[in-house]
Structure formats: C-alpha cells, structure tokens
C-alpha positions in Angstrom: 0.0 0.0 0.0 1.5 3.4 -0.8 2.2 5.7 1.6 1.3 9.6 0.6 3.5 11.2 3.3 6.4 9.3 1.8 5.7 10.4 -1.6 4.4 7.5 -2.5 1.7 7.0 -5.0 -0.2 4.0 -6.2 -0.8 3.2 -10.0 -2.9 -0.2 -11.4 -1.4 -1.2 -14.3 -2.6 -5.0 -16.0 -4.6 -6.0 -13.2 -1.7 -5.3 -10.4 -1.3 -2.1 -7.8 2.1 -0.7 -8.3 3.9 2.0 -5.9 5.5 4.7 -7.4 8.1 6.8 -5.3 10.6 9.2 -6.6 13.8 8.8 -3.9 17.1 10.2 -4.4 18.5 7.6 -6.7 15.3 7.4 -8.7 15.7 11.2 -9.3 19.7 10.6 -10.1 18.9 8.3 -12.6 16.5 10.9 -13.9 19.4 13.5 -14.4 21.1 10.9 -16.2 18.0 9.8 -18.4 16.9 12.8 -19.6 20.2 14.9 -19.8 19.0 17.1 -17.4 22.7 17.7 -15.8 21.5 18.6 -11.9 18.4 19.0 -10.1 17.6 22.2 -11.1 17.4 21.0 -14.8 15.3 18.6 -14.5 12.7 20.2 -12.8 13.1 22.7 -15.9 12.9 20.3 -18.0 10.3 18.3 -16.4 8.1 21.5 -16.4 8.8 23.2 -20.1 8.1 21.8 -23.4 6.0 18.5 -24.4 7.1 15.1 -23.2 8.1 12.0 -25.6 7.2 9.0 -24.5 10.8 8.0 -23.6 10.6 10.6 -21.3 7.3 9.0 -19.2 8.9 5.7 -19.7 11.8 6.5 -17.9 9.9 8.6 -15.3 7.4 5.7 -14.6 10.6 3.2 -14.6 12.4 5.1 -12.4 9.6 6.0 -10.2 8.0 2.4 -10.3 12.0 1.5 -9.3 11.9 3.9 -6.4 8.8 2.1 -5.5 10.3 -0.8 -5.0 9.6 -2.7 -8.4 12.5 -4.2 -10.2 11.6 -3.6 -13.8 14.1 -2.3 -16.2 12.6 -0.2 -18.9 11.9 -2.9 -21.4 9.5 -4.2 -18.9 8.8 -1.3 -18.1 7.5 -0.5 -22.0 5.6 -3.6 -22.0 3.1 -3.1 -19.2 -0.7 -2.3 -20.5 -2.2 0.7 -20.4 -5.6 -0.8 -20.9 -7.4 2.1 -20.5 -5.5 4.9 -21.9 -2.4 6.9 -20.5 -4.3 9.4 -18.3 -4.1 7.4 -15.4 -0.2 7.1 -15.8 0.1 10.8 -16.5 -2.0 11.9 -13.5 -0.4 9.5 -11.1 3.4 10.8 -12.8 2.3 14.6 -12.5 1.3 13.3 -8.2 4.8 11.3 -7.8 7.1 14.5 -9.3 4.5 17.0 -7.5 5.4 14.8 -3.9 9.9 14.9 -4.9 9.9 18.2 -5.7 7.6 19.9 -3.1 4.0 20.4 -3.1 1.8 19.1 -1.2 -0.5 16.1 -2.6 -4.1 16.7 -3.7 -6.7 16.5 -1.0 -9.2 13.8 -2.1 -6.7 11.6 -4.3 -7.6 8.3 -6.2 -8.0 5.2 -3.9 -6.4 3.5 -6.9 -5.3 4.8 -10.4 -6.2 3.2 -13.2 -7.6 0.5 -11.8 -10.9 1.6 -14.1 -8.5 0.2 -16.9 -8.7 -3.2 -15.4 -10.2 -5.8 -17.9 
C-alpha cells in the first residue's frame, strides 16, 4: 500500500497495484536519463516543453524502481495501459508534485487506473 506522506503514489497497471516513489537515486537516474545535468534542470525540464514517450517511460521506470519494483525499462515498456495513459500521467504529475515539493491533492484516487482493469 502506498504511503502519501512518503511520496508514495499507487498506480494499477494489467490487473496489479504498483507503488511509485521518486527517492534520491530514482531522481539521479532521472538526471542521467533525460540529460538534465542537476536537479535544477530537470525540474526545468520536467516542467517546459512536451514530453516524448521516452521521457514518461523513464519517469514511470524510475519511479516504479523507487517504489520498490524491479523492472528495467523494457519491462517497463511492455506493461498495458488498458485504459489509456491518463491514469499514468496523472499518477506521474502526483509522484514528481510529492519529490519536488508540493503538497498532494486533497481527495486523491483510492487506486489509479484500476478503471483500466479488464
């Protein structure tokens, strides 16, 4: 179960609740990922421009990694997203909302994306 005042966010992808956590190493690899250089940068570049899908695959790896989940980013790549991205992008915007700051929303999800479940 994920634990909100640890950052922690839950996400349901193909039928099983993952935890999704954004800790110092997850955010390292991050910088290294998206060539953001240090902290700073990647919060700029987290929050400018339009994300590729390589970008939310290695936020959702990382973040699943954080989490507790060892998936590399092929496995990462292959999980279903049954019922559309939405629920990965929301529960990505609550994860990098929690690492760099601000507080998260008052009535959240019990479970994202588990409307996806078929």
């Amino acid at each position: 179960m994920a634990n909100r005042r640890r950052g922690e966010v839950p996400l349901a992808l193909g039928g099983r609740t993952y935890t999704l956590c954004l800790t110092l190493g997850a955010l390292a690899e991050l910088e290294d990922a998206l060539t953001a250089g240090d902290l700073v940068g990647l919060a700029d570049r987290l929050t400018t421009g339009r994300p590729r899908t390589a970008d939310l695959v290695a936020i959702l790896g990382a973040a699943l990694r954080g989490g507790g989940h060892a998936l590399d980013d092929d496995e990462v790549r292959r999980l279903p997203l049954a019922g559309g991205l939405d629920a990965v992008v929301d529960a990505l915007g609550e994860v990098l909302a929690a690492a760099f700051g601000e507080a998260p929303p008052a009535n959240p999800p019990a479970e994202r994306g588990a409307e996806s479940r078929v």
